[in-house]
C-alpha positions in Angstrom: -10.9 14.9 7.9 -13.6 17.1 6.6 -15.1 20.2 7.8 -17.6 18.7 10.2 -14.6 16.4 11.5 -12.2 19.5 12.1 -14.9 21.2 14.1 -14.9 18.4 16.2 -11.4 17.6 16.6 -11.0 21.0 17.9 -13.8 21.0 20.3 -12.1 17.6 21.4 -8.8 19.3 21.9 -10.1 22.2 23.5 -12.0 19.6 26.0 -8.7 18.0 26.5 -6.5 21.5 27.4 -9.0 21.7 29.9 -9.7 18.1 31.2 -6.3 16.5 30.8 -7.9 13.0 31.4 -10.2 12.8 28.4 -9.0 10.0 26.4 -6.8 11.2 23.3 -8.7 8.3 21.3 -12.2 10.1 21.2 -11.1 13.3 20.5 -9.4 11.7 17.3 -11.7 9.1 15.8 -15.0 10.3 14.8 -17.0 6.9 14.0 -19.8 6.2 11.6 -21.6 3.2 11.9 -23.6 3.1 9.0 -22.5 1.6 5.5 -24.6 1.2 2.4 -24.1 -2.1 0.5 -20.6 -2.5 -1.7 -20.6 -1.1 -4.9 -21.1 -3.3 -7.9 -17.8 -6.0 -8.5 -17.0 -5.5 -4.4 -16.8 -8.6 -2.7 -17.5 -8.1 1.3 -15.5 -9.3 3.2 -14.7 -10.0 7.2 -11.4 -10.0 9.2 -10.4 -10.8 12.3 -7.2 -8.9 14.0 -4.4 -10.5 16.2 -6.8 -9.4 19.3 -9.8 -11.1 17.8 -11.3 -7.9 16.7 -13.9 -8.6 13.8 -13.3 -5.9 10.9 -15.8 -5.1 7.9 -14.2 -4.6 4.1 -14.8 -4.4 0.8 -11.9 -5.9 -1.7 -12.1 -5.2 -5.3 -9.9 -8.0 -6.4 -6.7 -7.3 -8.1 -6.2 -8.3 -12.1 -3.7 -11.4 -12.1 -0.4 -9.6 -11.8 -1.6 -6.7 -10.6 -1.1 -5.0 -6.7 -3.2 -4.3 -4.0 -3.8 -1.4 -2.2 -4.3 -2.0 1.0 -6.6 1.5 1.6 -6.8 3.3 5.4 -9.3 5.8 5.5 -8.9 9.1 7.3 -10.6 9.7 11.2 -14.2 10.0 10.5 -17.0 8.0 8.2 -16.4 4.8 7.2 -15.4 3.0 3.6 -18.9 3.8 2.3 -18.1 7.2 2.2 -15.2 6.3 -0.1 -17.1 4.2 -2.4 -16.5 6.3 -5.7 -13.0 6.7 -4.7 -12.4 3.2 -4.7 -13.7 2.6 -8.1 -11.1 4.9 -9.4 -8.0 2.8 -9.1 -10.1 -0.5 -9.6 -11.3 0.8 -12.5 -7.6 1.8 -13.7 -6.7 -2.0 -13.2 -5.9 -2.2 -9.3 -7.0 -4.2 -6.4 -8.1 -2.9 -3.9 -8.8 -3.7 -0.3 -10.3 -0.8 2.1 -11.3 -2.0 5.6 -12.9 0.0 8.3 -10.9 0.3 11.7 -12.2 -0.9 14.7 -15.7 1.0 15.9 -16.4 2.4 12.3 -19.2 0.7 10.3 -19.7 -3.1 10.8 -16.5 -3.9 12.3 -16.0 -4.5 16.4 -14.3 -2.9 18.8 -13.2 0.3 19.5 -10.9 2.7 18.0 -7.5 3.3 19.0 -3.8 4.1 17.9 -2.8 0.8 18.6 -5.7 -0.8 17.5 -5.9 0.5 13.9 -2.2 -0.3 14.2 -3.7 -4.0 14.1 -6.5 -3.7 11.7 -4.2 -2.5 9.3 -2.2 -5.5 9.5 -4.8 -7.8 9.3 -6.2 -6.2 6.6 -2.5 -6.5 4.8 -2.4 -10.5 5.8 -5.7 -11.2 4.3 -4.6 -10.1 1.0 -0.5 -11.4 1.4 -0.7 -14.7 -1.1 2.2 -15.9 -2.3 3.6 -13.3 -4.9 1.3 -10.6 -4.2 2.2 -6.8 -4.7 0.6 -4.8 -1.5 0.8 -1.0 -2.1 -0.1 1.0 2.1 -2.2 3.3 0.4 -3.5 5.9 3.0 -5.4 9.3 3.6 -5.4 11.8 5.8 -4.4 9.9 9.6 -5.0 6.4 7.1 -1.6 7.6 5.8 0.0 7.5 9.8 -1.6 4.2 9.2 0.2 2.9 6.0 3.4 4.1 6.8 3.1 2.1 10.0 2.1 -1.0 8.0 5.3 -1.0 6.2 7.4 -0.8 8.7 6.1 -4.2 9.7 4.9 -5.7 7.0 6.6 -5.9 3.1 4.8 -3.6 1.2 6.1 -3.2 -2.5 5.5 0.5 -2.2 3.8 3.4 -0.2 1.4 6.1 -1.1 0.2 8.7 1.2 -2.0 11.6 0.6 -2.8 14.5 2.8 -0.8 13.6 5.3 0.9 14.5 8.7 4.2 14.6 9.8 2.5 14.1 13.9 -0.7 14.8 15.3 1.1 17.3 17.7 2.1 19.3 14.4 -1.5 19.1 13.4 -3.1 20.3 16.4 -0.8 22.8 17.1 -1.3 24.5 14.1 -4.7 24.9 15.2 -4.3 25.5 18.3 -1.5 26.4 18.9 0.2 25.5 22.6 -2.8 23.4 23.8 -1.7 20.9 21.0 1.4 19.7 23.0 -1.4 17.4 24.9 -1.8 15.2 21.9 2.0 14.2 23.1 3.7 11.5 20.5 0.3 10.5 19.0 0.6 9.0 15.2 4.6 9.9 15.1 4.9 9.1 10.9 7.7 11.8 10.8 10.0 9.0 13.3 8.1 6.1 11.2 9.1 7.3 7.8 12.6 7.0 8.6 12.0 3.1 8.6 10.2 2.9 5.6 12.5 1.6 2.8 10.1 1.0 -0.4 9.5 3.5 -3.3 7.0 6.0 -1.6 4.9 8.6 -3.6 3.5 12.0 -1.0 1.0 13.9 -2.6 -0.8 17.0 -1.0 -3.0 19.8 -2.4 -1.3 23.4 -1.5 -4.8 25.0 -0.6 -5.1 21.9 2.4 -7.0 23.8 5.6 -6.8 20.8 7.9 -3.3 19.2 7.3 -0.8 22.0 6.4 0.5 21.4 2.9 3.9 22.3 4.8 3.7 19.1 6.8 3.3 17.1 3.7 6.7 18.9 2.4 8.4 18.1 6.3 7.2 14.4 5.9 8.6 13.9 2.5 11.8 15.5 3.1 13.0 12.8 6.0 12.0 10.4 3.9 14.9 8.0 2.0 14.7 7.7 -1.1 12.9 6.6 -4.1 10.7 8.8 -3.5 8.4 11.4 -5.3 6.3 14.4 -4.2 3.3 15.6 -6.3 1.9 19.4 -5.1 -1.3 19.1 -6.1 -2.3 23.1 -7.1 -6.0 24.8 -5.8 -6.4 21.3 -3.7 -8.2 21.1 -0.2 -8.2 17.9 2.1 -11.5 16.6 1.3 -10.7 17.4 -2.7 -7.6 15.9 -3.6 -8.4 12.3 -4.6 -11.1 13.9 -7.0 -8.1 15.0 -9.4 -8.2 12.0 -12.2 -4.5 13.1 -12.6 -3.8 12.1 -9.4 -5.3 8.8 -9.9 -3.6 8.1 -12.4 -0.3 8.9 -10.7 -1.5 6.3 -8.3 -2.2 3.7 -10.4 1.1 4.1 -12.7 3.0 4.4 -9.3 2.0 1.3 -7.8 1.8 -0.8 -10.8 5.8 -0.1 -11.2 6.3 -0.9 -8.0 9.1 -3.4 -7.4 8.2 -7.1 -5.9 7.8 -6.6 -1.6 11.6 -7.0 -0.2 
């Protein structure tokens, strides 16, 4: 989420406190349908979901031995707005697959909970060969995502950045009371429970859209291995511009054990 996206998440959830029978799905994915072309050494690639949805992504192909990170994006844009981000942990000898959900740049469909529930899995079988080390790497909501990708799929590890523990918490901080309409939207803080891989939770303490205290709730019902990293100064839209960060990242997944 950025700026621009807050301000129209909470013009969405004020819309909704009001007319009950807006649909929770376009007050919380903010689409953008255009993408540049791939960066250089991207391949571009196309997937289709388990309900034939056609999804757009770009895979920066892992070093022989190396993982994946199976990247989810946060609620608004699209992966061309992550294009330097995703040459950070290629360039630190990574794979890397990011996909756009449904409704967001070239893919089909339209956005939903359940439906980037699919991409995300489709996105993970495209890149699960034999012997393959997938890391759920995910932003913002793309960390809801991730965590609901290794619950169902064998991820060697998980690594989520300025993340929530529900949208409820979220909106509720905002808004208070009128949040309770976003119900049990995006539940990661139940999720988390199931997740049983090494998981690495990194926040910036200065985060104004996701609470750096839900990042600290999340962790903390999380079983272990697990490691936090408070990221000092950092906002949401900031925190994967730290190189130290990155480099956390990378270390992190590339001692990730083999997917159980």
């Amino acid at each position: 989420m950025t700026p621009r996206k807050l301000t129209g998440l909470a013009v969405g959830l004020a819309a909704a406190a009001l007319v009950p029978f807006v649909s929770l799905d376009r007050l919380v994915f903010f689409p953008d349908r255009s993408v540049s072309p791939p960066p250089a050494g991207v391949v571009e690639r196309w997937l289709t979901t388990a309900d034939g949805v056609r999804l757009h992504a770009w895979h920066a192909i892992a070093p022989e031995g190396a993982p994946t990170l199976v990247w989810s994006h946060g609620n608004a844009g699209n992966i061309a707005g992550r294009a330097p981000i995703l040459d950070a942990p290629a360039g630190r000898g990574l794979g890397v697959l990011a996909y756009d959900y449904r409704g967001y740049g070239r893919s089909g469909g339209t956005p939903s909970e359940r439906g980037v529930y699919r991409d995300v899995e489709a996105a993970y079988d495209s890149v699960a060969l034999p012997g393959a080390r997938i890391v759920a790497f995910g932003e913002s909501l793309g960390g809801a995502v991730s965590i609901h990708l290794a619950t169902v799929r064998a991820c060697a590890a998980v690594v989520v950045v300025s993340t929530f523990t529900t949208m409820r918490n979220v909106a509720r901080f905002h808004y208070g009371l009128a949040g309770l309409i976003v119900g049990n939207a995006f539940d990661s803080l139940h999720r988390i429970r199931g997740v049983r891989v090494p998981l690495l939770v990194a926040h910036g303490d200065e985060d104004e859209v996701v609470p750096y205290a839900l990042g600290q709730a999340l962790f903390a019902v999380a079983g272990e291995p697990k490691r936090f990293i408070r990221l000092p100064g950092a906002h949401h839209n900031d925190v994967l511009e730290n190189p130290a960060l990155l480099d956390a990242i990378a270390d992190f997944a590339r001692s990730a054990g083999a997917p159980r």
